[in-house]
C-alpha positions in Angstrom: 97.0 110.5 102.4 96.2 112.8 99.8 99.7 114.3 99.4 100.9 110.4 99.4 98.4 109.7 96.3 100.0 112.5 94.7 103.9 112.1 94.9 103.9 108.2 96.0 106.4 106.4 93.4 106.0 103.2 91.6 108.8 102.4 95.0 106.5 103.9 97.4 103.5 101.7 96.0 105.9 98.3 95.9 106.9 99.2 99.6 103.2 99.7 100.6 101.9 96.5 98.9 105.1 94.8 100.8 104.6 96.3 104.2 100.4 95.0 103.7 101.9 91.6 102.7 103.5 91.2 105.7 101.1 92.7 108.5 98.7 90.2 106.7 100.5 87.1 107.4 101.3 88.6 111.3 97.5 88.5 111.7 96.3 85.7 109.5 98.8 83.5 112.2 97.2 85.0 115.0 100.5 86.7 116.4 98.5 90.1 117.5 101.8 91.6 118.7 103.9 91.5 115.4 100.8 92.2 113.9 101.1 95.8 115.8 104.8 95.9 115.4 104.0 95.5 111.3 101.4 98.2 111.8 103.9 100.9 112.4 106.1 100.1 109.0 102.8 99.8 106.5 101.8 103.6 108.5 105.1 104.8 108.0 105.7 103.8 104.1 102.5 105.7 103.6 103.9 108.7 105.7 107.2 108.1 103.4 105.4 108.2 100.4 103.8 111.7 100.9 108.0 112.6 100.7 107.0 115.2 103.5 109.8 115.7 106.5 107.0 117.4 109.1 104.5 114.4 108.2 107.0 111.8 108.2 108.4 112.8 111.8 105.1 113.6 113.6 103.9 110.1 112.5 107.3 108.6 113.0 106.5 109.9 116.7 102.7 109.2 116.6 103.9 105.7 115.8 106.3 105.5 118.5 103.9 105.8 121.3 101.8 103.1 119.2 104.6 100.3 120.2 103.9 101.5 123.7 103.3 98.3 126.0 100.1 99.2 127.2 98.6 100.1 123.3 99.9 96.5 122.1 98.5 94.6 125.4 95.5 96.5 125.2 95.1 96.0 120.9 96.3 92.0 121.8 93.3 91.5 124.4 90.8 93.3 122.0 91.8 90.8 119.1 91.9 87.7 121.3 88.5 88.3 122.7 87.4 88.0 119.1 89.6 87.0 116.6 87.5 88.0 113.4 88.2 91.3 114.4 91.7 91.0 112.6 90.2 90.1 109.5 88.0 93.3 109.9 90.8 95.5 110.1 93.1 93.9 107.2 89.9 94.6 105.1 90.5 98.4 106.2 93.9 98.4 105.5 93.4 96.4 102.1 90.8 99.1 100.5 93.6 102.1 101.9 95.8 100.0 99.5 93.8 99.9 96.8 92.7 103.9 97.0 96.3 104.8 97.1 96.9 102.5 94.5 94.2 103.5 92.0 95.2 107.1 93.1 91.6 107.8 94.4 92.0 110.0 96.9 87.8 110.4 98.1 88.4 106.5 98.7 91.4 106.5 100.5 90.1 109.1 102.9 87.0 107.1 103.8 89.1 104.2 104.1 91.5 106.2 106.7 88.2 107.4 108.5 87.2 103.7 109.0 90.3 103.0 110.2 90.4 105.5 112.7 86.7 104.3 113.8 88.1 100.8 114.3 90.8 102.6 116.6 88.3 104.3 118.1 86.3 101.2 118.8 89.2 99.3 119.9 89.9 102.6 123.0 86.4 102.2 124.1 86.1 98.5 124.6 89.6 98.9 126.5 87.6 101.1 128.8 84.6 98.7 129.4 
């Protein structure tokens, strides 16, 4: 994220606010699965953004295994058993918006860390 803060365009930023826009209506209508599916274009935009081939393919990859059908059922079951869960995450993803937005790159990497907790979270009550 810290390369992205530093070379993201006034494009990159549009396509980031865009990509959040749209995950944000996914969840806010419940629909778990295209909330997933939107996941992987607001991850790639910031990958984009950093205008960096190696980071771009590895999380173009890392991504791919993310639309996997067992990492969508299992991210679907976690949000149905409790719903406000979504709203947790789109409040991670909202302050990595803002970070990369206001360029603050101590905030977008404690925003990132949260969000790999909630991913984290989200493994181990798969495995419960």
């Amino acid at each position: 994220v810290r390369l992205a803060i530093e070379v993201a365009t006034d494009e990159d930023i549009s396509a980031l606010k865009q990509a959040r826009k749209e995950r944000v209506e996914k969840g806010r209508k419940g629909n778990f699965e295209e909330y997933s599916m939107y996941g992987k274009g607001f991850h790639f935009v910031i990958a984009n953004a950093t205008k960096n081939r190696v980071i771009i393919n590895m999380m173009d990859k890392l991504l791919d295994a993310m639309q996997q059908p067992l990492w969508i059922n299992m991210r679907k079951a976690y949000y149905q058993e409790d719903p406000s869960r979504i709203d947790q995450m789109l409040e991670v993803h909202d302050n990595i918006v803002k970070a990369i937005i206001e360029r603050d790159v101590e905030k977008a990497v404690c925003a990132i860390e949260a969000d790999f907790d909630h991913v984290l979270q989200q493994l181990y009550s798969f495995n419960e």
